[in-house]
VEXDRENKOL-325360 format. One record per residue: residue number from 1; residue in three letters; chain; x, y, z of N, C-alpha, C in turn. Coordinates in steps of 0.05 Angstrom, whole numbers, padded with zeros to 5 digits. Layout:
N
pos: NUM	code: Ala	unit: A	nx: X	ny: Y	nz: Z	cax: X	cay: Y	caz: Z	cx: X	cy: Y	cz: Z .
...
//
This chain:
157
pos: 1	code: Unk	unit: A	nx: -00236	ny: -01225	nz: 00306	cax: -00213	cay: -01243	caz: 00304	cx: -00219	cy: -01268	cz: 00322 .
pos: 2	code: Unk	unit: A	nx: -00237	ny: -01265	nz: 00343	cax: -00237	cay: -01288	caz: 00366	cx: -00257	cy: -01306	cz: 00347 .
pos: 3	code: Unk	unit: A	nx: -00276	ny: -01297	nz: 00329	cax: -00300	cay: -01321	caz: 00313	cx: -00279	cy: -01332	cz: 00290 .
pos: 4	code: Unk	unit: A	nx: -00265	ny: -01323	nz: 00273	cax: -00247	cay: -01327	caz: 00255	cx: -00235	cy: -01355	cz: 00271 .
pos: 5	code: Unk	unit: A	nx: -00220	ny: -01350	nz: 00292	cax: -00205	cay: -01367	caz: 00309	cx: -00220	cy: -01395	cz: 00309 .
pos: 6	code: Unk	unit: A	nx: -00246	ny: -01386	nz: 00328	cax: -00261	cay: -01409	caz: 00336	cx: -00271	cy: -01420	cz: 00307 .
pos: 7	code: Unk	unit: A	nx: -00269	ny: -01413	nz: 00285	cax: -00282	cay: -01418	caz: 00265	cx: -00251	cy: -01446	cz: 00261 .
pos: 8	code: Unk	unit: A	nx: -00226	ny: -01435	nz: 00259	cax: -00196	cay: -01450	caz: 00257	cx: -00198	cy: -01468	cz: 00271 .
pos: 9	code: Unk	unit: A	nx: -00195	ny: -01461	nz: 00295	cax: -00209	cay: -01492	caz: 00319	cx: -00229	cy: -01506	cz: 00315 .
pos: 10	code: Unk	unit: A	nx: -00253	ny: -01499	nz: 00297	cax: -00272	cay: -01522	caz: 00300	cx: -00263	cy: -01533	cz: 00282 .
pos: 11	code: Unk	unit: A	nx: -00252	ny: -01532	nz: 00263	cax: -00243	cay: -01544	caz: 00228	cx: -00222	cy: -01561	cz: 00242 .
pos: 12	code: Unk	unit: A	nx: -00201	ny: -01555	nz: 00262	cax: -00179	cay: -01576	caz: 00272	cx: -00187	cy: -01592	cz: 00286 .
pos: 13	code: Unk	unit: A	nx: -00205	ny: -01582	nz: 00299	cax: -00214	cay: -01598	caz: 00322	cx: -00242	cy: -01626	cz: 00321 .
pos: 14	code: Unk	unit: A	nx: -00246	ny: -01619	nz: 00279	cax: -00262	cay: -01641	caz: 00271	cx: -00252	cy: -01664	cz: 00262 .
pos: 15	code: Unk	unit: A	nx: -00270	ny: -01682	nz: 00269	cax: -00265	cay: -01712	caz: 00249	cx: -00255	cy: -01714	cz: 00222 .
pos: 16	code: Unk	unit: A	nx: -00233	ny: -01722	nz: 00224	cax: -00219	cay: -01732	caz: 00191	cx: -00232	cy: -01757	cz: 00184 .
pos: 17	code: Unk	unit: A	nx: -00238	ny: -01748	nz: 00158	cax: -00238	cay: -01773	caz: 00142	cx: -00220	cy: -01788	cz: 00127 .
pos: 18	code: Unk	unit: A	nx: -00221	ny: -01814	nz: 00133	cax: -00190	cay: -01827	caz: 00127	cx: -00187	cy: -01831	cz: 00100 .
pos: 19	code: Unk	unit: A	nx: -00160	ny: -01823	nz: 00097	cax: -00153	cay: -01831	caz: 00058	cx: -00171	cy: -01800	cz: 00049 .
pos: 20	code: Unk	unit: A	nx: -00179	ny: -01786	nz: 00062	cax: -00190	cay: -01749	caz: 00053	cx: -00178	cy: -01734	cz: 00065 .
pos: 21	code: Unk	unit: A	nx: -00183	ny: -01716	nz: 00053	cax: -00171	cay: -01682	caz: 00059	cx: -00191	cy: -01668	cz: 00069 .
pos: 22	code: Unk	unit: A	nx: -00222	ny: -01690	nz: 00074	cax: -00238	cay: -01672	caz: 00085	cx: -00242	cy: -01676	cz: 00113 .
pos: 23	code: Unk	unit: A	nx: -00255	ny: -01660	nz: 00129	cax: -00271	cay: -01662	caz: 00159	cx: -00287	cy: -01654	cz: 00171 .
pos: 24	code: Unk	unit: A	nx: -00308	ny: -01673	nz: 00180	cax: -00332	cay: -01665	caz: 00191	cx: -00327	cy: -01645	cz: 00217 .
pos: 25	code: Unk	unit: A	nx: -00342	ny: -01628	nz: 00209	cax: -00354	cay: -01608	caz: 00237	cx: -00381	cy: -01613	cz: 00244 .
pos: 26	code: Unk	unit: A	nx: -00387	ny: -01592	nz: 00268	cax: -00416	cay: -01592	caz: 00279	cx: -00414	cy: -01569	cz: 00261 .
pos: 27	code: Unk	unit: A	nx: -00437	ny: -01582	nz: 00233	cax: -00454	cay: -01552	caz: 00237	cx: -00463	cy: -01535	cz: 00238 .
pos: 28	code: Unk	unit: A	nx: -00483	ny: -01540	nz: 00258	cax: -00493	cay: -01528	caz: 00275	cx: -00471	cy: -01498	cz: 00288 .
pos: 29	code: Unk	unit: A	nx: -00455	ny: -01502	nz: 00294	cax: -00435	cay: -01492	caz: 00316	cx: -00418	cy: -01471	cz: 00291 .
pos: 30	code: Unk	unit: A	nx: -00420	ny: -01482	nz: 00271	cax: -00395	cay: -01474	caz: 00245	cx: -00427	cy: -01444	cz: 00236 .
pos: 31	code: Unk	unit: A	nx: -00453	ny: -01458	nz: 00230	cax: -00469	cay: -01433	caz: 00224	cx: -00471	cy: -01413	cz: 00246 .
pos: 32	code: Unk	unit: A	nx: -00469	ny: -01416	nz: 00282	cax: -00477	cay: -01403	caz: 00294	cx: -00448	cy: -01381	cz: 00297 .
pos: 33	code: Unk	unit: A	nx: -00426	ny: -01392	nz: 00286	cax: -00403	cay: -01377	caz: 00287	cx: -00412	cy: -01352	cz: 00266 .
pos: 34	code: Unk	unit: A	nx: -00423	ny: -01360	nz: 00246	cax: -00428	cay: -01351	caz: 00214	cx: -00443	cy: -01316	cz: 00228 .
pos: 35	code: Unk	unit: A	nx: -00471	ny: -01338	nz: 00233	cax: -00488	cay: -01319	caz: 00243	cx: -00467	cy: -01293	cz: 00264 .
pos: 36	code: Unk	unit: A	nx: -00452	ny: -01300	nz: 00287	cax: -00438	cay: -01284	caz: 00297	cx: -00430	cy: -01264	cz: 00286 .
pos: 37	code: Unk	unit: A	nx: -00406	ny: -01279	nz: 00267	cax: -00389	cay: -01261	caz: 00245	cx: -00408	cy: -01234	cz: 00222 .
pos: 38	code: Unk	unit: A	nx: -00439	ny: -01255	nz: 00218	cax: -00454	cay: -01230	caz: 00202	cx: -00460	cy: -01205	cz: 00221 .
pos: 39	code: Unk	unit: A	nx: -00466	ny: -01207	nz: 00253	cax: -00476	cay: -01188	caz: 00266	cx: -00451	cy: -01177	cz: 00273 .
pos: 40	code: Unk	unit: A	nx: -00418	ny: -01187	nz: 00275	cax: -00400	cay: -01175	caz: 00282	cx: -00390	cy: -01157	cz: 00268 .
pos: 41	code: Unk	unit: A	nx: -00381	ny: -01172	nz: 00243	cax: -00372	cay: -01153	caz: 00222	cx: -00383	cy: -01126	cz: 00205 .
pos: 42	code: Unk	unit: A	nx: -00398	ny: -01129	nz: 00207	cax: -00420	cay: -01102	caz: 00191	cx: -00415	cy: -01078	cz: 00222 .
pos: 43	code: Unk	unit: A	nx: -00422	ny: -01093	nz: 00241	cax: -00417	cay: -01067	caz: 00275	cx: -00377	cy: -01058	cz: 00263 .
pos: 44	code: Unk	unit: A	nx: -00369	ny: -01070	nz: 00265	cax: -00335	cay: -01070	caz: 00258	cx: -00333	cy: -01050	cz: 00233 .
pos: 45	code: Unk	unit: A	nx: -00347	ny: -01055	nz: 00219	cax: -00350	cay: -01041	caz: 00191	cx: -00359	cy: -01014	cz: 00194 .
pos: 46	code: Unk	unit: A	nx: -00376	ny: -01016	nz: 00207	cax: -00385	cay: -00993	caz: 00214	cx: -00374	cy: -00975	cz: 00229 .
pos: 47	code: Unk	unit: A	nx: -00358	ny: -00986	nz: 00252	cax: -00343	cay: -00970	caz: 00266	cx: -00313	cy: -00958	cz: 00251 .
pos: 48	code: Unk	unit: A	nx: -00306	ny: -00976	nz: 00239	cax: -00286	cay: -00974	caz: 00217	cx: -00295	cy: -00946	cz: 00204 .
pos: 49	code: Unk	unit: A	nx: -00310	ny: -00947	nz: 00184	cax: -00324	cay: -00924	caz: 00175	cx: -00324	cy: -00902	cz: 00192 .
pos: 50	code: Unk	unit: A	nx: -00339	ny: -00901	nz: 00215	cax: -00334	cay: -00875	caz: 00227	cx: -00310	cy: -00871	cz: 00235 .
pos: 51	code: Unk	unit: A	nx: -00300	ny: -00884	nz: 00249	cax: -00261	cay: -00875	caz: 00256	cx: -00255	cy: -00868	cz: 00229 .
pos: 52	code: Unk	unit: A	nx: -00262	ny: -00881	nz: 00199	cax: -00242	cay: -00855	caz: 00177	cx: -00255	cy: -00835	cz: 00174 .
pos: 53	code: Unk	unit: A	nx: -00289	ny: -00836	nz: 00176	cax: -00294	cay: -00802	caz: 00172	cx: -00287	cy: -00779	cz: 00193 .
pos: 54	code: Unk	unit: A	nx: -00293	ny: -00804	nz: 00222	cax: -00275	cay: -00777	caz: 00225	cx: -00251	cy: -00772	cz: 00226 .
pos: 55	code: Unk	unit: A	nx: -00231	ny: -00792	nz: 00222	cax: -00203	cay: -00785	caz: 00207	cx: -00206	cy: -00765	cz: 00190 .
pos: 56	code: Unk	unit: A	nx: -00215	ny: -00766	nz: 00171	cax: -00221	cay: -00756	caz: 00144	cx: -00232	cy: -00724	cz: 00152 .
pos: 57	code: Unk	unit: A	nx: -00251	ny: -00718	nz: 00171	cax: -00259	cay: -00694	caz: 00180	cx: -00236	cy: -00679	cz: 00195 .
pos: 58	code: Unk	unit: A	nx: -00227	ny: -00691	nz: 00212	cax: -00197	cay: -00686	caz: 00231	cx: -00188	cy: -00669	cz: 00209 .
pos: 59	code: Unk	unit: A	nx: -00175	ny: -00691	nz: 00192	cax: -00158	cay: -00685	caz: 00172	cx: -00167	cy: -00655	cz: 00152 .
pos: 60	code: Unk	unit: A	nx: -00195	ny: -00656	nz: 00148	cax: -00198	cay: -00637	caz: 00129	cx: -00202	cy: -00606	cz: 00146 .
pos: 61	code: Unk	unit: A	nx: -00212	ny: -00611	nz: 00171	cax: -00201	cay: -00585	caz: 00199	cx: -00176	cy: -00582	cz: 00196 .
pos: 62	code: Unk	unit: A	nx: -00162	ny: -00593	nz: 00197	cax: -00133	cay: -00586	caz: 00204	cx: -00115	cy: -00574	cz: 00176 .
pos: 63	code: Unk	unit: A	nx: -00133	ny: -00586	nz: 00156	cax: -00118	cay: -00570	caz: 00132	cx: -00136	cy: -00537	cz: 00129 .
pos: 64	code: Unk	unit: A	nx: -00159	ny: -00533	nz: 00132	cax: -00168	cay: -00520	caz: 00139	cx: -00166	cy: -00493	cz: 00156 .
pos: 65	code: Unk	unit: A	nx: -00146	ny: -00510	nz: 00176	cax: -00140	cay: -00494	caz: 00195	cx: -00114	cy: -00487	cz: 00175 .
pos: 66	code: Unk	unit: A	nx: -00093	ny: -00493	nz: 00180	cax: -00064	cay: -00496	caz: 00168	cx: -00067	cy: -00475	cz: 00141 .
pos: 67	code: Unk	unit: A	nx: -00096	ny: -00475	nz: 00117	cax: -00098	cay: -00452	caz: 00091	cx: -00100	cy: -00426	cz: 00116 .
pos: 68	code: Unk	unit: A	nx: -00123	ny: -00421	nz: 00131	cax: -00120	cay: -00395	caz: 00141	cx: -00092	cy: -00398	cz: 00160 .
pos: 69	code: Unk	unit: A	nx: -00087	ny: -00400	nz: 00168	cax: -00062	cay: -00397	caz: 00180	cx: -00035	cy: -00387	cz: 00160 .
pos: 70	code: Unk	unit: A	nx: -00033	ny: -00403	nz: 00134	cax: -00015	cay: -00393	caz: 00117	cx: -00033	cy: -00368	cz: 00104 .
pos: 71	code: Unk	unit: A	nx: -00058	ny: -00371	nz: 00097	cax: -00064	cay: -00339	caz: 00084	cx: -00058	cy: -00318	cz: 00102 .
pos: 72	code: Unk	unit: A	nx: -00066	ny: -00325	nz: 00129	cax: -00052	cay: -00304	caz: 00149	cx: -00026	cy: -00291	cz: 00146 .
pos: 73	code: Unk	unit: A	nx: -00009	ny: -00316	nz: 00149	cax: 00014	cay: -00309	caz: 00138	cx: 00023	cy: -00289	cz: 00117 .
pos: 74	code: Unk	unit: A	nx: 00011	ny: -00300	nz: 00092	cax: 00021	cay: -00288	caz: 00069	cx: 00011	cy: -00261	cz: 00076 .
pos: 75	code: Unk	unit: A	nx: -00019	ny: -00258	nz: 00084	cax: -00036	cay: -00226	caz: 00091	cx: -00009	cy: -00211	cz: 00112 .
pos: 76	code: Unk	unit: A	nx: 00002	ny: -00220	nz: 00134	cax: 00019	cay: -00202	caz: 00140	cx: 00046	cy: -00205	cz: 00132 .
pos: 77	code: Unk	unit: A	nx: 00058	ny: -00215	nz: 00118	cax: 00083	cay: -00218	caz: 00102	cx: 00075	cy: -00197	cz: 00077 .
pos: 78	code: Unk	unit: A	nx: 00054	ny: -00192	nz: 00060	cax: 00046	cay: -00173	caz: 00047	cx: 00045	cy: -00147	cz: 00060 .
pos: 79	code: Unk	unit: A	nx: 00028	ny: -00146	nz: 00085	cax: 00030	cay: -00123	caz: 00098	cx: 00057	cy: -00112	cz: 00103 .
pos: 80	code: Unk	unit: A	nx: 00072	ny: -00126	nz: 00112	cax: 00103	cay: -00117	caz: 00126	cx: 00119	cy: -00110	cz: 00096 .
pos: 81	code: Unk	unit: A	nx: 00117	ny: -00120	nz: 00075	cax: 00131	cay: -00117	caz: 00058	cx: 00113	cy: -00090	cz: 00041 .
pos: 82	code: Unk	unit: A	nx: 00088	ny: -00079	nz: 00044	cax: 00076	cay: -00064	caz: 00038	cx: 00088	cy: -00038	cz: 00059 .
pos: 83	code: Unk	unit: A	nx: 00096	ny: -00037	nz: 00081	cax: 00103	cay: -00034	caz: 00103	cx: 00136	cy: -00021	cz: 00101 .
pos: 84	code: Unk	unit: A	nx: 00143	ny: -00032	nz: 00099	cax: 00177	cay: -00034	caz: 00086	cx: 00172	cy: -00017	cz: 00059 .
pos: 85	code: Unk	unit: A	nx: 00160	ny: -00025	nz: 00030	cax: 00166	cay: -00005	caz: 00004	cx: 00150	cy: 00023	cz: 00022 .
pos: 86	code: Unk	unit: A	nx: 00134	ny: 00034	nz: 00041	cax: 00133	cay: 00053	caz: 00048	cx: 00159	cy: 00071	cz: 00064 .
pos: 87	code: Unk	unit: A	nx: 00165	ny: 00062	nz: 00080	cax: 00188	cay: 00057	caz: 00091	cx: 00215	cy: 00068	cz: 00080 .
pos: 88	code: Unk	unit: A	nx: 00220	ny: 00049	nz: 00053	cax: 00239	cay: 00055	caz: 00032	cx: 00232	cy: 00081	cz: 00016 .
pos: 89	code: Unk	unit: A	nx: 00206	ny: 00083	nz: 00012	cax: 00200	cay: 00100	caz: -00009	cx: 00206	cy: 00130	cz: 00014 .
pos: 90	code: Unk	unit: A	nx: 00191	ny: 00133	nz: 00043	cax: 00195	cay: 00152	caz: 00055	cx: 00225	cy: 00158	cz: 00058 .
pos: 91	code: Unk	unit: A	nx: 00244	ny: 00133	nz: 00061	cax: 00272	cay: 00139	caz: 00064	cx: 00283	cy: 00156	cz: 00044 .
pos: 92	code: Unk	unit: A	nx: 00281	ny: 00145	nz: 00008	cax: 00286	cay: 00160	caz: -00013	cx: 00276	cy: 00189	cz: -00014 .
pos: 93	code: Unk	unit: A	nx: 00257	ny: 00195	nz: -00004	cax: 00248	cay: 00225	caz: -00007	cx: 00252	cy: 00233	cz: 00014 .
pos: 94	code: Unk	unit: A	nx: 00264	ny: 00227	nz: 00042	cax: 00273	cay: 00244	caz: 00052	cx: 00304	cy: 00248	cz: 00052 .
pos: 95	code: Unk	unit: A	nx: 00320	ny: 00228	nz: 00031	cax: 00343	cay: 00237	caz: 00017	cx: 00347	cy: 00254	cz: 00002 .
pos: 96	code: Unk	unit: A	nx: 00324	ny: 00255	nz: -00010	cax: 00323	cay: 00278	caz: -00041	cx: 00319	cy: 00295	cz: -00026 .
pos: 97	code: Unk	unit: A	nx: 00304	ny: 00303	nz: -00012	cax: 00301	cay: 00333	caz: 00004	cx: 00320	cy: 00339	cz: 00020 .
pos: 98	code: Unk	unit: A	nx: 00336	ny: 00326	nz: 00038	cax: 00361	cay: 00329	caz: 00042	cx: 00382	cy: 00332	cz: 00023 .
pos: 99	code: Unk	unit: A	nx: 00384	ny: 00319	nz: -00001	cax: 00399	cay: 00335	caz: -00016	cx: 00388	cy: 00359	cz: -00032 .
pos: 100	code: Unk	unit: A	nx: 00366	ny: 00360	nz: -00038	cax: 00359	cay: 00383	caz: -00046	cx: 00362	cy: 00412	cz: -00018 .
pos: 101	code: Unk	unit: A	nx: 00360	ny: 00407	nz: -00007	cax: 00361	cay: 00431	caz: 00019	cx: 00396	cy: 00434	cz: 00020 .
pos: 102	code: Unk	unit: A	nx: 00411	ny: 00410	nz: 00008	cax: 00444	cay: 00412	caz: 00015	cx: 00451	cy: 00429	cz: -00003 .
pos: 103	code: Unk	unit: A	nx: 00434	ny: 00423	nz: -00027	cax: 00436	cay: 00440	caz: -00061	cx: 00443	cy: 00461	cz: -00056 .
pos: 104	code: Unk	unit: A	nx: 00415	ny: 00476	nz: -00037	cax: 00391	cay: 00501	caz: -00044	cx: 00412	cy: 00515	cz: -00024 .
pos: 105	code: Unk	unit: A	nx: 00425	ny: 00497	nz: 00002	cax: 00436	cay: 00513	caz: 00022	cx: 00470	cy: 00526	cz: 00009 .
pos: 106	code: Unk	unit: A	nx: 00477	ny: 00498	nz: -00013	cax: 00505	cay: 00512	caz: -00024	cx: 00498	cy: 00536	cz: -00039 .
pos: 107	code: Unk	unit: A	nx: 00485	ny: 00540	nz: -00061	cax: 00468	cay: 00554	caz: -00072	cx: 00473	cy: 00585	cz: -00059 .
pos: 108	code: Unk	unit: A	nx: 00455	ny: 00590	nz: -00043	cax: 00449	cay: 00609	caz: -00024	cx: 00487	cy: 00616	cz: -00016 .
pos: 109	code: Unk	unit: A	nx: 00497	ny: 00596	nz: -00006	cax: 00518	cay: 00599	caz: 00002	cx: 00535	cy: 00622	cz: -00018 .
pos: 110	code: Unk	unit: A	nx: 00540	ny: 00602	nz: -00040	cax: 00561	cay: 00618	caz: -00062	cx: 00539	cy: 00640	cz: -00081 .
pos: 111	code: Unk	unit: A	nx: 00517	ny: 00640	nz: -00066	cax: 00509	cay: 00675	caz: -00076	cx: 00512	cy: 00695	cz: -00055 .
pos: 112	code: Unk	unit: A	nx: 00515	ny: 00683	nz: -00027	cax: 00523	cay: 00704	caz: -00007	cx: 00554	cy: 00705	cz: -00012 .
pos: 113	code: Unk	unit: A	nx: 00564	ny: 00688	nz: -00022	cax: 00605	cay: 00700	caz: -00032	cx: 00602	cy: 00721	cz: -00048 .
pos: 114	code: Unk	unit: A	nx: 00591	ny: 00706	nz: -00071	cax: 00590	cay: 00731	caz: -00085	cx: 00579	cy: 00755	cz: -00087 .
pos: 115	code: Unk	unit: A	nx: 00559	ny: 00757	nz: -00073	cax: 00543	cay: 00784	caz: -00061	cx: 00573	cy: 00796	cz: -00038 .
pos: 116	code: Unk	unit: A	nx: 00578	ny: 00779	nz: -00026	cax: 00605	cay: 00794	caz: -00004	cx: 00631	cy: 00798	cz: -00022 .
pos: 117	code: Unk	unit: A	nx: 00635	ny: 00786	nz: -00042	cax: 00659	cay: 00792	caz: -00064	cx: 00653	cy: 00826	cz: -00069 .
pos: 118	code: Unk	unit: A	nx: 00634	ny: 00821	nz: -00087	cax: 00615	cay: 00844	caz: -00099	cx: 00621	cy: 00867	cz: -00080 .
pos: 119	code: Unk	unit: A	nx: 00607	ny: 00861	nz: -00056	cax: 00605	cay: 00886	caz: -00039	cx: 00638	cy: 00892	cz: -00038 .
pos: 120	code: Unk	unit: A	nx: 00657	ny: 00873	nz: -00027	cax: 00676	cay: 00889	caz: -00028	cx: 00699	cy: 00896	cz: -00036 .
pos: 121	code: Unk	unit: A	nx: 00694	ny: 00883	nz: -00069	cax: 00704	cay: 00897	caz: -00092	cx: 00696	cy: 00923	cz: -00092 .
pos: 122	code: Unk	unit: A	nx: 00664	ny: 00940	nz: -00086	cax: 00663	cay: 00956	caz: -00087	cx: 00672	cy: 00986	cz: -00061 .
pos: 123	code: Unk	unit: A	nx: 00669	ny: 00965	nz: -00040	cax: 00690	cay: 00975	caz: -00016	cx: 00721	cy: 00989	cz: -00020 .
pos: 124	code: Unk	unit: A	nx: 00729	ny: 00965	nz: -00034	cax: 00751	cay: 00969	caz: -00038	cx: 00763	cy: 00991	cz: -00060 .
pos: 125	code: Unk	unit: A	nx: 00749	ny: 00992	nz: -00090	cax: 00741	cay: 01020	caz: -00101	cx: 00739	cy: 01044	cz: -00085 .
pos: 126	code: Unk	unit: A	nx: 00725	ny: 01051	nz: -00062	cax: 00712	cay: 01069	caz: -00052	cx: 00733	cy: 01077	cz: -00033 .
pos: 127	code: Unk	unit: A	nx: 00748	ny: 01051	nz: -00027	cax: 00768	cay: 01060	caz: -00007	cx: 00799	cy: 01074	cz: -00023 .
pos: 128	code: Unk	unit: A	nx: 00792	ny: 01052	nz: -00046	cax: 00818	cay: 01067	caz: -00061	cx: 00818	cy: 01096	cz: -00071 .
pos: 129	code: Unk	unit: A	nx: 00791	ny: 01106	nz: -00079	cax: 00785	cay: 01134	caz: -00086	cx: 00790	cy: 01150	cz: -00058 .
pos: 130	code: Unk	unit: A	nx: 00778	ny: 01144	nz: -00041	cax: 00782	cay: 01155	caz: -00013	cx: 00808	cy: 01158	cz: 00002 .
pos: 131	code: Unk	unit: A	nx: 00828	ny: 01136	nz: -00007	cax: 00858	cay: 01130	caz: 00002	cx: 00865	cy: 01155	cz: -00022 .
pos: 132	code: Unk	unit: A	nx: 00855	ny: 01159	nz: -00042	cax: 00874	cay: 01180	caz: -00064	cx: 00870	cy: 01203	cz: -00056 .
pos: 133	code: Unk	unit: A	nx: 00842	ny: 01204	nz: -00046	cax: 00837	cay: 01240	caz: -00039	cx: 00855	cy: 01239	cz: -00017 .
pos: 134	code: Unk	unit: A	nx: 00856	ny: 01215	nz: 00002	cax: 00870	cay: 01232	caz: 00032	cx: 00894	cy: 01238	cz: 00022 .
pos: 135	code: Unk	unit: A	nx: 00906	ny: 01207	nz: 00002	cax: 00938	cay: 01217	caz: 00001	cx: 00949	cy: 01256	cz: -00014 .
pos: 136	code: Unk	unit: A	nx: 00923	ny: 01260	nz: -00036	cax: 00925	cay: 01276	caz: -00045	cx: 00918	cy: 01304	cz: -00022 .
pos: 137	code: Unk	unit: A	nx: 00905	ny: 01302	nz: -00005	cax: 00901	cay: 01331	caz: 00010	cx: 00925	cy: 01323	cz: 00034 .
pos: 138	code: Unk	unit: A	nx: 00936	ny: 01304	nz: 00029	cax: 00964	cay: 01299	caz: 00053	cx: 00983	cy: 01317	cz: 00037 .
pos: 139	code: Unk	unit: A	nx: 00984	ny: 01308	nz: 00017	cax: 01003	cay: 01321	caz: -00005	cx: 01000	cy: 01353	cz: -00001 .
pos: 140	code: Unk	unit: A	nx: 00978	ny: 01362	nz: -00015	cax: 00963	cay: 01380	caz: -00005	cx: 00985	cy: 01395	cz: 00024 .
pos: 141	code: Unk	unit: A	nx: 00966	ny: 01385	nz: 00046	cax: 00984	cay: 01405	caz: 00063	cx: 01005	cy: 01401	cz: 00073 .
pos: 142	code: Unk	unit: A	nx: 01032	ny: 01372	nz: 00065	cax: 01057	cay: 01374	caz: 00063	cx: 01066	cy: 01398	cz: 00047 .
pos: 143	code: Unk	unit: A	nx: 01055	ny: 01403	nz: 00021	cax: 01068	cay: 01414	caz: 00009	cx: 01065	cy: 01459	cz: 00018 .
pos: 144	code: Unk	unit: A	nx: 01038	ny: 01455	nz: 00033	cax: 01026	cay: 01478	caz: 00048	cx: 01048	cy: 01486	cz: 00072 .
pos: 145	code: Unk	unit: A	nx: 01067	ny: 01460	nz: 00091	cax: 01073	cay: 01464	caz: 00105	cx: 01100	cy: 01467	cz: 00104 .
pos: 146	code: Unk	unit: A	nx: 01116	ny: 01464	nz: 00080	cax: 01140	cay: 01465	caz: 00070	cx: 01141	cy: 01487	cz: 00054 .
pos: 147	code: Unk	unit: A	nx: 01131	ny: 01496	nz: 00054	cax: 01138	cay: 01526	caz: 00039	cx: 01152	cy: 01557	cz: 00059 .
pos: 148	code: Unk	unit: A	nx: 01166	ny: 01554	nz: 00040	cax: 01187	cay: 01575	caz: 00049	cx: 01171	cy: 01612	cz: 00055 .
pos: 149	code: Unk	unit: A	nx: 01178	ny: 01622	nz: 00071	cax: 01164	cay: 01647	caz: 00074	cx: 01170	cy: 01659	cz: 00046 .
pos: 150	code: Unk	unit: A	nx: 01198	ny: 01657	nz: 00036	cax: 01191	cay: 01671	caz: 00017	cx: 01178	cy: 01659	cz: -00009 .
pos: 151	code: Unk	unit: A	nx: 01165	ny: 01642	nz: -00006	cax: 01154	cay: 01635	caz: -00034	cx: 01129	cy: 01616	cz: -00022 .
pos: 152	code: Unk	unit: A	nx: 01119	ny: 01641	nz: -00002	cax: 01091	cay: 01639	caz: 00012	cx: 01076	cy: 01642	cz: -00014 .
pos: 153	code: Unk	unit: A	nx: 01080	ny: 01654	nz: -00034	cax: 01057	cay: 01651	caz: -00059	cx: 01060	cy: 01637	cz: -00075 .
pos: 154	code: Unk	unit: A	nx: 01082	ny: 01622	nz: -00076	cax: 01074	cay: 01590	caz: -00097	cx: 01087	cy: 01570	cz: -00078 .
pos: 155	code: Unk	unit: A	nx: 01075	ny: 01550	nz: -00084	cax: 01070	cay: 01515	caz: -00077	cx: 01098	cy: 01501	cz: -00079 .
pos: 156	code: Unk	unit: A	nx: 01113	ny: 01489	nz: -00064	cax: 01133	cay: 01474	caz: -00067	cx: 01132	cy: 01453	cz: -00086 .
pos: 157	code: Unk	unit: A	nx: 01154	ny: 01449	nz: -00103	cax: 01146	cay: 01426	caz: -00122	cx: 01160	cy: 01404	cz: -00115 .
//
């Protein structure tokens, strides 16, 4: 920018020609600017150039960086959700087996009623046959103990 300048200044700072739009410079002074500007600009250019590659490198690290970082991501967001349908799936089957064991346990249950019905419906048979003989040998010796001497040989009715 400073040869550009001095290049502005020497052009103002030349001789007009009268009744023209033109003006003498040195030059001499106008090529040695020239010459400057060819050894400046190409160094500028060049430096230009490397500040975008490595812009451009920066830039392609950091996206670089930023894909593994989201594949990371997604790798344990897959995991955890791989993680979780285990999870769910162990939850569901240890429902089913809980209700199957609730099944198996009612189950069991109302065959031990009915095995205790059973039993003592048949209790109860055994007791009623057993309640008939006693009432009947009660009978029996009421009727043994109510008898009159004289009709010690037949049974009170």
């Amino acid at each position: 920018m400073q040869l550009i300048d001095r290049l502005e200044q020497l052009v103002s700072s030349g001789t007009r020609l009268p009744l023209s739009s033109r003006t003498i410079i040195d030059e001499q002074e106008f090529l040695d600017i020239i010459d400057q500007l060819r050894v400046t600009v190409p160094e500028e250019i060049k430096q230009a150039r490397r500040m975008s590659q490595e812009r451009e490198r920066v830039i392609m690290q950091a996206e670089e960086e930023a894909d593994k970082i989201i594949n990371a991501a997604r790798e344990r967001a897959s995991l955890m959700l791989s993680e979780n349908e285990l999870i769910r799936r162990a939850q569901e089957e240890t429902q089913q087996i809980i209700a199957e064991a609730r099944r198996q346990a009612e189950e069991i249950r109302q065959g031990a009623d009915l095995y205790a019905l059973d039993v003592l419906g048949n209790l109860e048979n055994e007791l009623t046959k057993l309640l008939a003989t006693v009432r009947k040998g009660r009978a029996t010796l009421d009727r043994s103990l109510h008898r009159t001497p004289e009709n010690s040989g037949h049974p009170t009715e």
